[in-house]
N, CA, C and O of each residue as an XYZ file, in Angstrom:
468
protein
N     -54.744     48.588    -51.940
C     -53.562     49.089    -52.603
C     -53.321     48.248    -53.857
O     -53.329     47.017    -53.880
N     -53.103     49.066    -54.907
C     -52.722     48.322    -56.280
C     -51.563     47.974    -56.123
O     -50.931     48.578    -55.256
N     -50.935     46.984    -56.826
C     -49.798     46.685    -57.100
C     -48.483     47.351    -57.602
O     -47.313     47.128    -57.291
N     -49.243     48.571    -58.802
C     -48.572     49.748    -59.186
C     -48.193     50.822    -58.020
O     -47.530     51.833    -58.255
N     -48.656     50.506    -56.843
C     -48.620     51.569    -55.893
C     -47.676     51.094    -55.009
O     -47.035     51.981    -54.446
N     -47.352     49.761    -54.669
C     -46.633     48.783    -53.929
C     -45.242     49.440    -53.751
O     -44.383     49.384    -54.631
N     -45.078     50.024    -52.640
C     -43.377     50.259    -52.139
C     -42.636     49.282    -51.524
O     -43.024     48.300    -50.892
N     -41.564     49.645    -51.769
C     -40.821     48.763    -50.642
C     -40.793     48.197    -49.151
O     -40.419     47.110    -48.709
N     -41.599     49.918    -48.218
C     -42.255     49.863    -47.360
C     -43.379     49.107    -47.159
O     -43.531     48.341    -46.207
N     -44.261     49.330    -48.138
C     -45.260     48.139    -48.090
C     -45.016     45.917    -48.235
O     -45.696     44.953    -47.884
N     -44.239     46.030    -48.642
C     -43.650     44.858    -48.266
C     -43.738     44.161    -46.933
O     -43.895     44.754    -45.866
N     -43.600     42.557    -47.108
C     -43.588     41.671    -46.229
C     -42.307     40.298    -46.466
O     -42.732     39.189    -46.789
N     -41.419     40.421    -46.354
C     -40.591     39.021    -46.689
C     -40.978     37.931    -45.935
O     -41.622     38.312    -44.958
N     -40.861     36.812    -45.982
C     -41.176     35.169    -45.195
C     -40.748     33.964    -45.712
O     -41.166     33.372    -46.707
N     -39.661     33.586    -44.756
C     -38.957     32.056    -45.562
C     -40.435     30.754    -45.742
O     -41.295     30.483    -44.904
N     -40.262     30.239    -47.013
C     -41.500     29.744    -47.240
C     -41.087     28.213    -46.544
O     -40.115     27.504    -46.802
N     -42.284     27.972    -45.498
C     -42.286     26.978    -44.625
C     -43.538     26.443    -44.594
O     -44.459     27.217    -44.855
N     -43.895     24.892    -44.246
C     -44.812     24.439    -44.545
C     -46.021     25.425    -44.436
O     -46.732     25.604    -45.426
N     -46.279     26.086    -43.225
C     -47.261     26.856    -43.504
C     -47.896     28.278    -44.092
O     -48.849     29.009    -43.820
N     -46.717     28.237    -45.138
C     -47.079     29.202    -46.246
C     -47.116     28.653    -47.352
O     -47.258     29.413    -48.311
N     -46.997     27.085    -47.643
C     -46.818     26.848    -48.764
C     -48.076     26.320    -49.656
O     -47.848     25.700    -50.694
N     -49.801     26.658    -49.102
C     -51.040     27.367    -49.539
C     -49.993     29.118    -50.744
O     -49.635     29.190    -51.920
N     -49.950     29.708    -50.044
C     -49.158     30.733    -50.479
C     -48.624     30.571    -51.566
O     -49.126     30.985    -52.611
N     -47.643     30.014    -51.507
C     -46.117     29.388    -52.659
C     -47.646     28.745    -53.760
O     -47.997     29.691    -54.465
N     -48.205     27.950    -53.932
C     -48.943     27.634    -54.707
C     -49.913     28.405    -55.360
O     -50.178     28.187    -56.542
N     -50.630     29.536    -54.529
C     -50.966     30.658    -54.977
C     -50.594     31.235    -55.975
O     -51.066     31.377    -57.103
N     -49.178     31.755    -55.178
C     -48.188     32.486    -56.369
C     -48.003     31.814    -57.567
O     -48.067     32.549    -58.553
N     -47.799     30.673    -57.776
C     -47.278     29.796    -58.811
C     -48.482     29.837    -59.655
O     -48.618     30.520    -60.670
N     -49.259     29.114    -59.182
C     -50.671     28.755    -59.993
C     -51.002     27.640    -60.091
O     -50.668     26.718    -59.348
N     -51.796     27.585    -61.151
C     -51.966     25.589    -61.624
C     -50.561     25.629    -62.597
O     -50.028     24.521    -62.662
N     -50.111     26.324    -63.093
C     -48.786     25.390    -64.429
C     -47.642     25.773    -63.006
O     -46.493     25.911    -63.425
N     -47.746     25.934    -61.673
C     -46.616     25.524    -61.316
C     -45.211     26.706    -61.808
O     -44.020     26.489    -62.027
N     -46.056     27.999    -61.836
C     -44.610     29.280    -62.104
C     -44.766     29.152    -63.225
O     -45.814     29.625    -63.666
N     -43.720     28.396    -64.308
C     -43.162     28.787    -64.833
C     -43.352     26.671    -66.082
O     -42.562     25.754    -66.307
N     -44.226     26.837    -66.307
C     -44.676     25.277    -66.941
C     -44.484     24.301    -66.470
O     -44.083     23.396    -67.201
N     -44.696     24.033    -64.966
C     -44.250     23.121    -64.367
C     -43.173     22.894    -63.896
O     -42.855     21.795    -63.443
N     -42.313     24.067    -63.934
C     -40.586     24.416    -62.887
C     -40.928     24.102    -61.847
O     -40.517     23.045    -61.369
N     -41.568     24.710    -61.340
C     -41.993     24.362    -59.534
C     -40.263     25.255    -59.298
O     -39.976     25.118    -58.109
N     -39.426     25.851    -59.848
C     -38.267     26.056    -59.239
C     -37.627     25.122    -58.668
O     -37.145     25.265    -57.545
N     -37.506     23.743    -59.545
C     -36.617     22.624    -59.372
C     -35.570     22.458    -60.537
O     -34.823     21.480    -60.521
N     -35.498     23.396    -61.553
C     -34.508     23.362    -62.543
C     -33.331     23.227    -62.478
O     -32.575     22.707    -63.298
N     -33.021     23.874    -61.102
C     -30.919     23.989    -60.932
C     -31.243     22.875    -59.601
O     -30.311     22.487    -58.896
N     -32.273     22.550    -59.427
C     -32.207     21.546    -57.896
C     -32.430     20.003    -58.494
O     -32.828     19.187    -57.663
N     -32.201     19.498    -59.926
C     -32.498     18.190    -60.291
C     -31.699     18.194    -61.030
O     -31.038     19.225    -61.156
N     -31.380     16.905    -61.937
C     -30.405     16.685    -63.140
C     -31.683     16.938    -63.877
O     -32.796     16.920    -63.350
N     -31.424     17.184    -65.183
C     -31.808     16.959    -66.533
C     -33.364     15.990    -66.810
O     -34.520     16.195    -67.182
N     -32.466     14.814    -66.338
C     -33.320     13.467    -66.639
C     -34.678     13.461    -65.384
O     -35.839     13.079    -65.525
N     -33.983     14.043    -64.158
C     -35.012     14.103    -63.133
C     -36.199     15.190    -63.402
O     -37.381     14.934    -63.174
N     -35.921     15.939    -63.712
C     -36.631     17.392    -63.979
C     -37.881     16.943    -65.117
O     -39.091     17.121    -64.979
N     -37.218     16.358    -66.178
C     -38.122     16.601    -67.357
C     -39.068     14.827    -66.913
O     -40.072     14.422    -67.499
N     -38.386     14.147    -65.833
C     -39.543     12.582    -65.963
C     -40.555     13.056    -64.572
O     -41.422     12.215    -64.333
N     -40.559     14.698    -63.316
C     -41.484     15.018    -62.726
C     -41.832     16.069    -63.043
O     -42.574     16.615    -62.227
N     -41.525     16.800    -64.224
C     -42.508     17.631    -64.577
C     -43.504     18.047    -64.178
O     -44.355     17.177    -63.993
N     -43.898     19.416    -63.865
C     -45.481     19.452    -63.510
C     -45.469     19.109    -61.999
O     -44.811     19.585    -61.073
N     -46.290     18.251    -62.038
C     -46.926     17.539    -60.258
C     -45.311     17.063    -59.720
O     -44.872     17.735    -58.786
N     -44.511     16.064    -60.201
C     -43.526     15.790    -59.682
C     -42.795     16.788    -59.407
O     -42.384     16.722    -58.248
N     -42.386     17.860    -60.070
C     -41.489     19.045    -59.630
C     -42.062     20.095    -58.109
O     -41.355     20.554    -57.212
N     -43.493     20.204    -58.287
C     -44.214     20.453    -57.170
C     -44.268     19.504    -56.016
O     -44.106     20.039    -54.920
N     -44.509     17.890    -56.027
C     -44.227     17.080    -55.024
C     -42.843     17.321    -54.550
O     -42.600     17.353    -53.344
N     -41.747     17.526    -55.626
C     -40.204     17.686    -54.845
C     -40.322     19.015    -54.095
O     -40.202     18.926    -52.873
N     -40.491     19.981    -54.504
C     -40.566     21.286    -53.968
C     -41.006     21.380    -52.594
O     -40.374     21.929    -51.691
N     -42.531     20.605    -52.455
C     -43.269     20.668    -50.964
C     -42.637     19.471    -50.456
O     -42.964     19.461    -49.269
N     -42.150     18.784    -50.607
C     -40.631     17.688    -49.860
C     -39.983     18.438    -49.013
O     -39.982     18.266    -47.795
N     -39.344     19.390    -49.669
C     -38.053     20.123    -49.494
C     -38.555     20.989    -47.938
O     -38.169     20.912    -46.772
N     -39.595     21.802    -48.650
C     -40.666     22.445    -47.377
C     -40.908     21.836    -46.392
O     -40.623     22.331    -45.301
N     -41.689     20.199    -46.512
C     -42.039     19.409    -44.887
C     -41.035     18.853    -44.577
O     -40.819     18.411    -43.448
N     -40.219     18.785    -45.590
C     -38.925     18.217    -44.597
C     -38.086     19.489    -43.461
O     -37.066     19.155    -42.858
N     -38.676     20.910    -43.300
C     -37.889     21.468    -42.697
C     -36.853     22.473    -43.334
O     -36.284     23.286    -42.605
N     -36.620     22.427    -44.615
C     -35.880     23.416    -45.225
C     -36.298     24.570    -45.788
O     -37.481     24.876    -45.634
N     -35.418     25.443    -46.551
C     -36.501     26.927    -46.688
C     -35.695     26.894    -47.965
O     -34.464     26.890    -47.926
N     -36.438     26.868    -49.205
C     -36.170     26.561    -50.369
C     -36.056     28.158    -51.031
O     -35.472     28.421    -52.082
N     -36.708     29.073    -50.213
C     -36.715     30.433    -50.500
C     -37.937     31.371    -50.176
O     -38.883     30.736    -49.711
N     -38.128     32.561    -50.290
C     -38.345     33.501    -49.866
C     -39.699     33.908    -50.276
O     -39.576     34.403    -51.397
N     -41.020     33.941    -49.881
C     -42.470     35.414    -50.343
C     -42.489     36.161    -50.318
O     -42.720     36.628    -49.203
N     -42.337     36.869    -51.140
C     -42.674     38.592    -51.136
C     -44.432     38.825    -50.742
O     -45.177     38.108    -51.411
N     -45.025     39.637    -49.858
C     -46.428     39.886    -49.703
C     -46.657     40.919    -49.478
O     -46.138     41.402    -48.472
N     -47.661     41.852    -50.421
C     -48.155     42.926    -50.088
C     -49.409     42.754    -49.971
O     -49.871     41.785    -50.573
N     -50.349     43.616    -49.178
C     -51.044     43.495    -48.577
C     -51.790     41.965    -47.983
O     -52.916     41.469    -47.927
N     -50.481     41.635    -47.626
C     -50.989     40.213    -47.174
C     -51.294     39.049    -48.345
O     -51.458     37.863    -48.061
N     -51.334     39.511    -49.512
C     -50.935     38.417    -50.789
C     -50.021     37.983    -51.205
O     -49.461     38.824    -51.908
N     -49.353     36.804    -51.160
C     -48.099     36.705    -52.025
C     -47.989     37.334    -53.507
O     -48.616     36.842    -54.445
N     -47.211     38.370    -53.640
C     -46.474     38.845    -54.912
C     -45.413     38.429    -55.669
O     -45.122     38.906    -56.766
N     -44.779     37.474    -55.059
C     -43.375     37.455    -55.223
C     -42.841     36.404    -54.406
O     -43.374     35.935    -53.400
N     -41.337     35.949    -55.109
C     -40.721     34.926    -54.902
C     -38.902     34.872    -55.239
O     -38.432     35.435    -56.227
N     -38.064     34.117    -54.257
C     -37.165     34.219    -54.659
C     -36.783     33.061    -54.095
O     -37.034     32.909    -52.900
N     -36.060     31.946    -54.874
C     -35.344     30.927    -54.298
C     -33.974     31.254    -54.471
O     -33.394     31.764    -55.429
N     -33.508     30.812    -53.210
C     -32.580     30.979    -52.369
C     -32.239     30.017    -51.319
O     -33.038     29.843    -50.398
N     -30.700     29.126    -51.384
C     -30.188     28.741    -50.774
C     -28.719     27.948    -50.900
O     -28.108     28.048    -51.963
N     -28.277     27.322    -50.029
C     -26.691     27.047    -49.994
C     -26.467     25.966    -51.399
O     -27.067     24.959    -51.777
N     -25.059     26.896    -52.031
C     -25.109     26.381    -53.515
C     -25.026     25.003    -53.393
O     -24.997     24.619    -54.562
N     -24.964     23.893    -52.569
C     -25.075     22.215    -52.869
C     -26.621     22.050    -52.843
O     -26.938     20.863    -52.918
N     -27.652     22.890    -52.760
C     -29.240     22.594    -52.936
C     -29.351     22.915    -54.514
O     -30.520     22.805    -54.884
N     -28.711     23.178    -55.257
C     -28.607     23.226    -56.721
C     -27.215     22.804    -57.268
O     -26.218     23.512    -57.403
N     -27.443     20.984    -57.659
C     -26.373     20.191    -57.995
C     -25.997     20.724    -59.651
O     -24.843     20.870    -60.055
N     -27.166     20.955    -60.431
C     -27.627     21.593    -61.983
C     -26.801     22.592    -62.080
O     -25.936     22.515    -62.952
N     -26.860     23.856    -61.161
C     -25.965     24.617    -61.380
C     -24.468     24.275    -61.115
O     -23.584     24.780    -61.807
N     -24.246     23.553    -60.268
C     -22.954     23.410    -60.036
C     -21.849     22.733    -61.337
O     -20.650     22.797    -61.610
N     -23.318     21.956    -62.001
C     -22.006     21.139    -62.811
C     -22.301     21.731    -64.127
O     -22.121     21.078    -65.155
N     -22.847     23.206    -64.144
C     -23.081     23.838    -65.511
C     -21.991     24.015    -66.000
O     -21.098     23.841    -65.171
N     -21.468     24.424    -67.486
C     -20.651     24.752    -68.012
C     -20.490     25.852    -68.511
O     -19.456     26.402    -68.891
N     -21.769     26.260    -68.512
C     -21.844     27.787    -69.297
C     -22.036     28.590    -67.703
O     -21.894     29.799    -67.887
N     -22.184     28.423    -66.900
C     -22.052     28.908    -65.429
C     -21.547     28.555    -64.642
O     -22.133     27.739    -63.930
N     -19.738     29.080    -64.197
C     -18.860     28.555    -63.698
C     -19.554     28.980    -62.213
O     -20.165     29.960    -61.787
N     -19.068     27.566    -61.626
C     -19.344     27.524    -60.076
C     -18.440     28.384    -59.566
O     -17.447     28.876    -60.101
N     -19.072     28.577    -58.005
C     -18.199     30.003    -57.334
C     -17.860     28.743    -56.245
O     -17.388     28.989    -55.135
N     -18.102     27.636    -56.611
C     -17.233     26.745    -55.396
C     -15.511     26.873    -55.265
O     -14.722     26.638    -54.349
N     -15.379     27.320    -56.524
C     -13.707     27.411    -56.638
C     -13.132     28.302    -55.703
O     -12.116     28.153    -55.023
N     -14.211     29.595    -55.787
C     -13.536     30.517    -55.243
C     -14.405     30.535    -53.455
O     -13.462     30.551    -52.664
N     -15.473     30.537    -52.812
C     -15.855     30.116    -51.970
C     -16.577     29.309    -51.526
O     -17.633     29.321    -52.158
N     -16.565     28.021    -50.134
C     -17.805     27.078    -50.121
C     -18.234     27.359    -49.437
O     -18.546     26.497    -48.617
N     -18.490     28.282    -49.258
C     -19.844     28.707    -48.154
C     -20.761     29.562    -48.755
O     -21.651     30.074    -48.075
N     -20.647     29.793    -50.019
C     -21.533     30.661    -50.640
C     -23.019     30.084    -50.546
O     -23.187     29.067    -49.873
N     -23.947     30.595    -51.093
C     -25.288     30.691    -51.522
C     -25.415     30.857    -52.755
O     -24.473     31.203    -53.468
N     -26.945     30.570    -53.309
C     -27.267     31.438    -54.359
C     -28.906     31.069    -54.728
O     -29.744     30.250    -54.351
N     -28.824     32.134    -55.648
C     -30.231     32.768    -55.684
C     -30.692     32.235    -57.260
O     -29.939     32.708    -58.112
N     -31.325     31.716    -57.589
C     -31.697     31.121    -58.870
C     -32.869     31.738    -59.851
O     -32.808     32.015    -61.049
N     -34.119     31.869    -58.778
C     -35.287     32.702    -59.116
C     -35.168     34.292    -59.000
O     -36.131     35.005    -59.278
């Protein structure tokens, strides 16, 4: 099945846990998604982000994974990872919280989530 053909039905979701995270690297590649994000942008300060760049943003990422947490979500069709969504409780992204141009929803609930990727 092509990718262009890919339904919704055809889908697979899976919280990414150590042993999908062969997978999660798949998807990403060698630059790591998105130039070395690893999808640690709203999960570091500033100063942290840009001094693990690359390998360090990927070492934090698979941290997060063997330590037991689910940093977010695989999309898989036919058994390949396609897809990705991070996702989790808004204090796992301190970056977003203290944005300015993106008012936190802590004001209005703390039990929220959120979805970054």
């Amino acid at each position: 099945m092509s990718l262009k053909s890919t339904t919704l039905e055809d889908l697979e979701v899976h919280p990414v846990i150590p042993e999908r995270w062969g997978d999660l690297e798949t998807l990403f590649g060698a630059s790591g998604a998105y130039a070395g994000c690893w999808c640690m942008w709203w999960r570091t300060t500033r100063s942290e982000f840009g001094k693990q760049a690359g390998k360090g943003n990927k070492e934090a990422l698979q941290a997060i994974v063997d330590a037991g947490e689910i940093p977010g979500l695989l999309a898989y069709a036919d058994s390949r990872p396609i897809g990705w969504c991070s996702i989790a409780p808004r204090e796992a992204f301190p970056s977003l919280e203290r944005s300015r141009t993106l008012p936190g929803c802590h004001r209005i609930c703390q039990r929220a989530w959120r979805k970054d990727c």
